[in-house]
N, C-alpha and C positions, 0 to 999 in steps of 0.2 A: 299830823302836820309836820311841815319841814323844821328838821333841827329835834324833832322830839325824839328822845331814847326810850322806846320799847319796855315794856315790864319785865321784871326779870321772870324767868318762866321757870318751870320744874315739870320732870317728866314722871312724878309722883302723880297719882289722880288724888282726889281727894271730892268732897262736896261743892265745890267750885264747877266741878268741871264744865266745858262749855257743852251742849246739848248740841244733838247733831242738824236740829230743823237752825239751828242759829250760824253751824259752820261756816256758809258760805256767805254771809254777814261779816262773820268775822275774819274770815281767810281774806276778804275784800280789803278788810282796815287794816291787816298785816302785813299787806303787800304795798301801802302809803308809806310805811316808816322810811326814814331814813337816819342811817346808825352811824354813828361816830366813831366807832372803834371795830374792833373784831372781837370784843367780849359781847358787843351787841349782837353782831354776828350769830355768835354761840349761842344768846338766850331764844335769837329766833329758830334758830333749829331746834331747841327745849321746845321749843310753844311750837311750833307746827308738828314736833312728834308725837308729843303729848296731845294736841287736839284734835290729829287727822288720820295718824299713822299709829300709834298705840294701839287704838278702837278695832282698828282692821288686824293689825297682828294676833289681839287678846282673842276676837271672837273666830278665829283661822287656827288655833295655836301654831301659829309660828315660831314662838320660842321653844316648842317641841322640837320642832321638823331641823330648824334651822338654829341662826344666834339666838342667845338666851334676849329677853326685853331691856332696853338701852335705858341706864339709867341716868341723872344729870351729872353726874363724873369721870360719867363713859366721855359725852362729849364736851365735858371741860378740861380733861389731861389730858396733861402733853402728850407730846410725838413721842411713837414707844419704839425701841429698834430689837426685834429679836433674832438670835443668834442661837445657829445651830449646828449640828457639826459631829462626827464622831469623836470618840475622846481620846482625848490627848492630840487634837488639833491644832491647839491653842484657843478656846474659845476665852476662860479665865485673862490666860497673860493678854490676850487685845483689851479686855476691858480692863487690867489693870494699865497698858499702858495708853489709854483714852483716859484715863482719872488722871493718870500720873502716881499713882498712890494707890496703898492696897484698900480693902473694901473691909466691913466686916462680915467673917464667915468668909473668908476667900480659900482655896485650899487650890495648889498646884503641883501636877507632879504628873510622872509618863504614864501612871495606873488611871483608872475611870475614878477622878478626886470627887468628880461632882456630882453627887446623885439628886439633885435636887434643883427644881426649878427657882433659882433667886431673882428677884425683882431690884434693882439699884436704885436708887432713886437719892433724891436731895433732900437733907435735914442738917439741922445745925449740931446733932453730935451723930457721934458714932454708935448705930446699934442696929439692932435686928428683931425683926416682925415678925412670930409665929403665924404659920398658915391659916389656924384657926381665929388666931384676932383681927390679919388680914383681910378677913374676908366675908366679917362683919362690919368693919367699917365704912359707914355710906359714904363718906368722905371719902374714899379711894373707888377705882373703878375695877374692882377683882370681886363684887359681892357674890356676883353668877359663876365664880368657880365654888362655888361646894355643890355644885350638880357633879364633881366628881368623886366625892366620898373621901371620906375621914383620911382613907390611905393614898389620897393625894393630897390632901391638907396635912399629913407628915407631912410631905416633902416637900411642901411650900412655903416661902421663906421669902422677906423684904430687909433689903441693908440699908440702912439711909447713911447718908456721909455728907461730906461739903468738897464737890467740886465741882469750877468754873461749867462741864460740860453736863452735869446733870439738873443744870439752873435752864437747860433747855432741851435735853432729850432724860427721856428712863430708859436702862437696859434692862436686857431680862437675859439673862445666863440661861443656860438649859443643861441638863444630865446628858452626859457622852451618849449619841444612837452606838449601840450595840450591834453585836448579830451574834445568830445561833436565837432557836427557841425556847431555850432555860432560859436565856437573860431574857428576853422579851417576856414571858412568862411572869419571871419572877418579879415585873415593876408593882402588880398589885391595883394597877388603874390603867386607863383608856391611853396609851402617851398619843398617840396620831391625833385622838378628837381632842385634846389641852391643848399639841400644837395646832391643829387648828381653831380652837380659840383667841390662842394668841395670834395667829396670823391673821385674824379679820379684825382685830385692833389696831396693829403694828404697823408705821407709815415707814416701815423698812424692815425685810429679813436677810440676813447676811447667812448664807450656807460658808461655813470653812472648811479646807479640803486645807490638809496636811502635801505638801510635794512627794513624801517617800509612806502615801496611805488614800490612794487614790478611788480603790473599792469602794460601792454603794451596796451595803448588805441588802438583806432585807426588811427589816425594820425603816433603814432609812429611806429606802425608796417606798416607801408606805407613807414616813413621813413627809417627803416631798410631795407626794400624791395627794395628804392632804393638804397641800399648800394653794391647791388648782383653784381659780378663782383671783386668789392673788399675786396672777404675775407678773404685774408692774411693780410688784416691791420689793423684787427679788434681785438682789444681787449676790454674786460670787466671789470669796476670798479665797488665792492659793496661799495658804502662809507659808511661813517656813522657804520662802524660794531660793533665799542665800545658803541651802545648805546643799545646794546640787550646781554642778556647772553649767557654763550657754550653751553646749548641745544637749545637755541632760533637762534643762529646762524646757527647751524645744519641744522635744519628747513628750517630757508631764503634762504641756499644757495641751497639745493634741491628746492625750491619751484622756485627760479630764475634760473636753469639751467631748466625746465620743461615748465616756461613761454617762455625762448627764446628755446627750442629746436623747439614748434610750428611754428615760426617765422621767425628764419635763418634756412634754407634749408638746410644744408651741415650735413653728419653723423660725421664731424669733432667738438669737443666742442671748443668754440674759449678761450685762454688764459686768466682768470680770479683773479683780485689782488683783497686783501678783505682788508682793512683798515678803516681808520680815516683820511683823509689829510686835517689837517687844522692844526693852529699853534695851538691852545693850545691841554692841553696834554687829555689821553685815560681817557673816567671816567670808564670804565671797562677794568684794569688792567690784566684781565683776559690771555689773548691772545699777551698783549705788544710785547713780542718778536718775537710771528708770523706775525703782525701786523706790525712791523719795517724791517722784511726780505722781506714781502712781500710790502713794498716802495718802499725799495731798489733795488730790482728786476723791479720794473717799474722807477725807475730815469734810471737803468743802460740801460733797453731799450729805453727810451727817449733821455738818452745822446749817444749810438750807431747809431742816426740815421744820422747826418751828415757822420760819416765815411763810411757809408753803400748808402749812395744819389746816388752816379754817377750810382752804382750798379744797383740800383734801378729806375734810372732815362731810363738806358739801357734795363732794362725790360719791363716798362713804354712804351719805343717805342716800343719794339718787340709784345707786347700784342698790339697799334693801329694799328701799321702796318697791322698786324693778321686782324683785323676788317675792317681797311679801301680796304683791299686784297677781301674780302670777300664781302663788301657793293660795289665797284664795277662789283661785278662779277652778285649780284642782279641787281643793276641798270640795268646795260647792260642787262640784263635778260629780266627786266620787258621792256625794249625798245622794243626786239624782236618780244615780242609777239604780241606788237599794231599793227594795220593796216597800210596801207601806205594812202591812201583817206579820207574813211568813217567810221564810228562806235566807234570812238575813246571812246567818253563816256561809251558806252554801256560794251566794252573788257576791259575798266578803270577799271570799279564795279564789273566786272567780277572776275576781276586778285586777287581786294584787296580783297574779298569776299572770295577768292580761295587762299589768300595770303600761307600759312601752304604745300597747294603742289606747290608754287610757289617754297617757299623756298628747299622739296625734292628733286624740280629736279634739281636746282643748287648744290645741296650739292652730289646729285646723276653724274651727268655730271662732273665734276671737283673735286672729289672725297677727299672733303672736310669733315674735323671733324664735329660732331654736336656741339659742345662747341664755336666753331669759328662765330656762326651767332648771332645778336641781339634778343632781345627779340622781337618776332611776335605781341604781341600787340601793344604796343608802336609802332612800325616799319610802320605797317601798319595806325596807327593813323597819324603818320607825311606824309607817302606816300598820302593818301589821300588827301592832302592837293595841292600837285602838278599835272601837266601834265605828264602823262608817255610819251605823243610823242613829248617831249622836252627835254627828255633825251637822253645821249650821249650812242653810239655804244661802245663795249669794243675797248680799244684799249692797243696793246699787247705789245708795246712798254713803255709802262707806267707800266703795268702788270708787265713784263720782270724787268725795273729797280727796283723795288720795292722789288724783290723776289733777286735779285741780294744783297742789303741790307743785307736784311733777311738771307740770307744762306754763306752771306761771310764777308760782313764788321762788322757786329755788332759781329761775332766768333772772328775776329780781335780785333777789341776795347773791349771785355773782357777780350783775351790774354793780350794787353798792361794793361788793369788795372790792375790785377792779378800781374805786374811784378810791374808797379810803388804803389801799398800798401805793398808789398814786400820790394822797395828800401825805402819806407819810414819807414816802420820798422823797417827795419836795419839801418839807418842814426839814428833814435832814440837812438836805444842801442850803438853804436857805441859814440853821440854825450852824450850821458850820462856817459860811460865809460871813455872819454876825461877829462869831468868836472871832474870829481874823481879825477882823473892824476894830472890835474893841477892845481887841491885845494891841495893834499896832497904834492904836491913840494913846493909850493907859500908857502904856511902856515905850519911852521912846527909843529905847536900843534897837526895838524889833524893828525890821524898816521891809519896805514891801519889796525890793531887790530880795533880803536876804530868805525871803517868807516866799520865793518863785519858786513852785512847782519843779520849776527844770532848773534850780540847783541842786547838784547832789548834796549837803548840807547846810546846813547855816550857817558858818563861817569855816574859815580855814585854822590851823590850829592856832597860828601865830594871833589870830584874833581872838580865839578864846580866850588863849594867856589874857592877851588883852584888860578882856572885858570881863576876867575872872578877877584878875590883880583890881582892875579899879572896883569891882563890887566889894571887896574886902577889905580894899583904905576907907579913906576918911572922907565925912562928905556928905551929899543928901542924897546921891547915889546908892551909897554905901548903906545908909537908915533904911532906904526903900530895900534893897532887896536884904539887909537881915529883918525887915520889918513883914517882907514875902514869908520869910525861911525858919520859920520855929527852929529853937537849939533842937540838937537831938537827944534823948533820954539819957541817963548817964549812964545806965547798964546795958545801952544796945549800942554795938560796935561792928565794922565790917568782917573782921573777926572773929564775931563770934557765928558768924554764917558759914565759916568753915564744918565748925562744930555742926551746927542746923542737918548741913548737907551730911554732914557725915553719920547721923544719929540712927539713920534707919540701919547702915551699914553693920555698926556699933553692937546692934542687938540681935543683926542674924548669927547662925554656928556660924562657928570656927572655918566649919569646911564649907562655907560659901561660896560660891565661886566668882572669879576676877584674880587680879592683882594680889598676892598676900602681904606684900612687901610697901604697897603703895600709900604715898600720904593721907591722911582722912580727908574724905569729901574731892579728893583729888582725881575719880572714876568718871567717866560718862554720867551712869545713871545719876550719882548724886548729884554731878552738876545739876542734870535733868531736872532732879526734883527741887533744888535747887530755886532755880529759875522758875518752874511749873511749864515747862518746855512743849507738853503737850495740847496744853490750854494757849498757848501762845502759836502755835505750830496753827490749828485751826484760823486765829486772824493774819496771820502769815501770809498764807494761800487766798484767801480770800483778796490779797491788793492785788491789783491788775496787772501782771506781768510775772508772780511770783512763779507761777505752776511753769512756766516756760523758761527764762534764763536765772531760777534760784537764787534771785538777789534781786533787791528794792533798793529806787534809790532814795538821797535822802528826803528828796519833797514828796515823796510817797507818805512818809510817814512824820511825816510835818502835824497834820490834824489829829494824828495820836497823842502827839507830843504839846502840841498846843492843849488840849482838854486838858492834861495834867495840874495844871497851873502855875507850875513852873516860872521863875524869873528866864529872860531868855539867856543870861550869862550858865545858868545853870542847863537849861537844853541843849547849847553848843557844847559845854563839858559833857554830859553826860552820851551825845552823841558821838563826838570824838572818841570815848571811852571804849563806848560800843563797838564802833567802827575799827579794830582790833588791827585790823592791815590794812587801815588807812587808805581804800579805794575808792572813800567816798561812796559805797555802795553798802548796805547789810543782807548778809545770806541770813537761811531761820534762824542759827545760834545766837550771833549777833543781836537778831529782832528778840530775840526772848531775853536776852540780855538789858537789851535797851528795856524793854516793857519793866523788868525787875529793877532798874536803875532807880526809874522813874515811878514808883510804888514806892520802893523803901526813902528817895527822897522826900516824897508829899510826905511819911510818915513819920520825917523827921532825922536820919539819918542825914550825915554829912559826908559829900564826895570824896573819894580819895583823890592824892595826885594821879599816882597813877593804880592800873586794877592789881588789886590783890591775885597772888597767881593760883588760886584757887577759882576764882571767877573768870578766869580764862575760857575760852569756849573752846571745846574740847578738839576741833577741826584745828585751832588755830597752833594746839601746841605741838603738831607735830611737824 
């Protein structure tokens, strides 16, 4: 019935499970619901894997041939981005500068630091998962990597930490590709089939190409080769681009669209960002602002990927389904053809030797795409391995549910998504147009002139004075907004955030590099962290106009500042604050500024008059 939320499903079997003369009973009452969220979403893709599509994998073994069987934390975790890359790319310093902060187990440096595949993910302290416990845990989605053996579970490893960006994506590091057949040799495991594993999870792979390390050995075009399948998720980093000039740049970027066009198949060129990602700043200023749009362009697609998951995750089935549709219909095939007595071996070597017209007359009989079948090498390398007269006859009852999926509930469960991203869009605008309503009643300073969009601010400075003086006399003015504004602790001071910024500094050598001469916390980077400048960079980009003239104005960010809760004498201060050269407009420092203003305020800090010159934004002091 309408309004009713779906059972929660699991893609365990157990004595429950539903019988298959029942399926099409029950695929009928599944396709009624209608879900109120996108975790309902997810439980229906549980329950129709588990009752329609499991059956037909188990009795196919498709988890041989193909992905290992999805279990319910395959499709409840988040959007995973994996990242690959020769070493000494920078694969490490991008995700530390996506954290803002280092990880644990991070190790950086020009030699191959990382031998080992890391998983980042989100926890509330700092620590690290051996591959072995990782990967008994059902509660994560890694259980199906010990089909690679012990000497890939060395090298497998989870950092959990606390930041903003992994509250909605997991990265996964990878060990520098190599060349030369000693290092290939010497990993001890399959690297190509682990990357691809990760890549038929991953709702993004980021290949990084170094500007002055443009070679694709061989290892790594092996591993892009196993990538094939997943080429909508592919995109391309040149890092490192500030360290060659604009005709030298020219140069790199034809000579690396010309290396990968040999490599990835597709007449399509995959999506390309050219930058610098690391915390300290460009030494060839040349490009800065091409260089800063095209970041932003890739945080905005990083930060896109959770809203875009279920979407995604729905594709995800629809493309196995496609295959495991298709690997049965082989199986059963190559059953056919064996003998019922004698010669089994003999029609075995036969078939797999002949395998290429095995697959035309299936594709020819059932009148199937050519895109729908696996790779014939591969296919046949694993076929060989088994009994064909141990394999199972088609059966068309399984067949039947499976295509029922396909052609009906999953068209349903996009309709309902479609509507619930819809209703939560509209709950947004709605629940933000509320807040407006009832700041401007509540609070009478806020007035609906000063709360217009197309003001660049809330007031002028001469106003703030203003309306800062009178919150600090005397009066019921006065009551109300210290009645807003908790004292602040008496051992936290603006002050002592110099220190803060300065502490990571603090504890690296001596011969660190930067400034040696420079005040503490006085650097780029520790502004950076500072502020959490990277986590602020992603909603930055995301206002409308940011990725184009690199500056917002102030009714842009009026409704960030409204959530805060804020008295409004304290958001014209702390805006004006912000607002550093005074244009009435904030570029990203600025906004990462304001964002940190308005954090330590709720928290109970009190404004300065003016900004201490340590929280200066690092554009502005020059």
């Amino acid at each position: 019935p309408a309004g009713q939320t779906p059972p929660r499903a699991s893609c365990s079997r157990g004595p429950g499970q539903i019988s298959l003369p029942a399926m099409a009973a029950a695929a009928g009452a599944g396709a009624r619901h209608r879900f109120s969220s996108t975790e309902d979403v997810a439980n229906e893709l549980k329950r129709l894997y588990t009752t329609y599509q499991r059956p037909l994998e188990e009795n196919y073994l498709y988890g041989e041939f193909h992905s290992p069987i999805l279990t319910d934390a395959d499709i409840d975790s988040k959007p995973m981005v994996l990242l690959l890359g020769q070493y000494s790319v920078g694969k490490t310093t991008f995700i530390k500068h996506l954290l803002g902060r280092d990880f644990p187990g991070m190790r950086i440096g020009p030699e191959p630091t990382t031998d080992r595949f890391t998983i980042i993910m989100s926890g509330e302290e700092d620590r690290t998962i051996p591959g072995n416990a990782l990967a008994v845990d059902r509660d994560m989605p890694f259980t199906s990597l010990q089909r690679f053996g012990t000497n890939f579970m060395s090298r497998l490893e989870a950092a959990q930490c606390k930041a903003p960006v992994l509250e909605r994506v997991t990265l996964v590091d990878t060990p520098g590709v190599l060349s030369g057949e000693k290092q290939r040799a010497g990993r001890m495991y399959d690297f190509p089939r682990v990357v691809e594993w990760f890549a038929a999870r991953a709702d993004m792979i980021l290949l990084l190409f170094d500007a002055h390390k443009l070679d694709i050995s061989d290892e790594f075009k092996s591993t892009i080769e196993a990538l094939r399948g997943n080429d909508d998720k592919i995109r391309v980093v040149m890092n490192k681009a500030d360290m060659v000039t604009g005709q030298q740049l020219m140069r790199v970027y034809g000579a690396l669209m010309w290396a990968l066009g040999k490599v990835i198949g597709t007449p399509e060129v995959p999506r390309v960002y050219i930058g610098s990602f690391a915390d300290f700043g460009y030494k060839n200023r040349e490009f800065e602002v091409m260089f800063r749009r095209e970041q932003s362009d890739l945080l905005r697609d990083l930060m896109a990927l959770p809203g875009n998951s279920a979407t995604r995750k729905v594709n995800e089935m629809v493309k196995r389904a496609r295959l495991a549709r298709v690997h049965a219909l082989i199986i059963s095939h190559l059953k056919q053809k064996m003998p019922s007595l004698w010669g089994h071996k003999k029609t075995q070597e036969k078939l797999v030797a002949n395998m290429p017209q095995e697959f035309f007359e299936v594709m020819k009989a059932h009148r199937l795409p050519k895109g729908d079948f696996p790779d014939i090498a591969r296919f046949r390398e694993v076929a060989a391995t088994f009994d064909f007269s141990k394999f199972k006859h088609l059966d068309k009852r399984l067949l039947a549910a499976l295509d029922e999926v396909v052609s009906s509930h999953i068209p349903a469960i996009l309709s309902e998504l479609s509507r619930i991203q819809a209703e939560e869009i509209r709950r947004d605008r709605e629940l933000a147009a509320s807040a407006d309503t009832i700041l401007a009643i509540t609070d009478g300073v806020i007035s609906s002139k000063r709360l217009d969009a197309a003001t660049p601010g809330f007031t002028d400075a001469s106003a703030m004075r203003h309306e800062t003086a009178s919150s600090t006399g005397s009066g019921g003015a006065s009551a109300a907004a210290g009645a807003a504004t908790p004292p602040p602790p008496a051992a936290t001071s603006w002050a002592s955030t110099a220190a803060a910024a300065a502490a990571p500094a603090a504890e690296s050598a001596s011969g660190a590099a930067g400034n040696p001469f420079a005040s503490p916390g006085s650097d780029s980077a520790s502004w950076s962290r500072m502020v959490n400048k990277t986590a602020r960079d992603a909603d930055f980009f995301r206002i409308p106009g940011a990725s184009e003239a690199y500056k917002v104005a102030g009714g842009e960010v009026r409704d960030t500042m409204l959530a805060s809760g804020l008295a409004a004498p304290q958001l014209s201060k702390i805006f004006n604050l912000s607002d550093h050269d005074s244009d009435g407009y904030l570029d990203d420092e600025e906004y990462a500024l304001l964002r940190y203003l308005l954090e330590a305020v709720a928290d109970g800090m009190e404004l300065p008059d003016t900004l201490p010159e340590h929280m200066v934004p690092p554009k502005q002091r020059r």
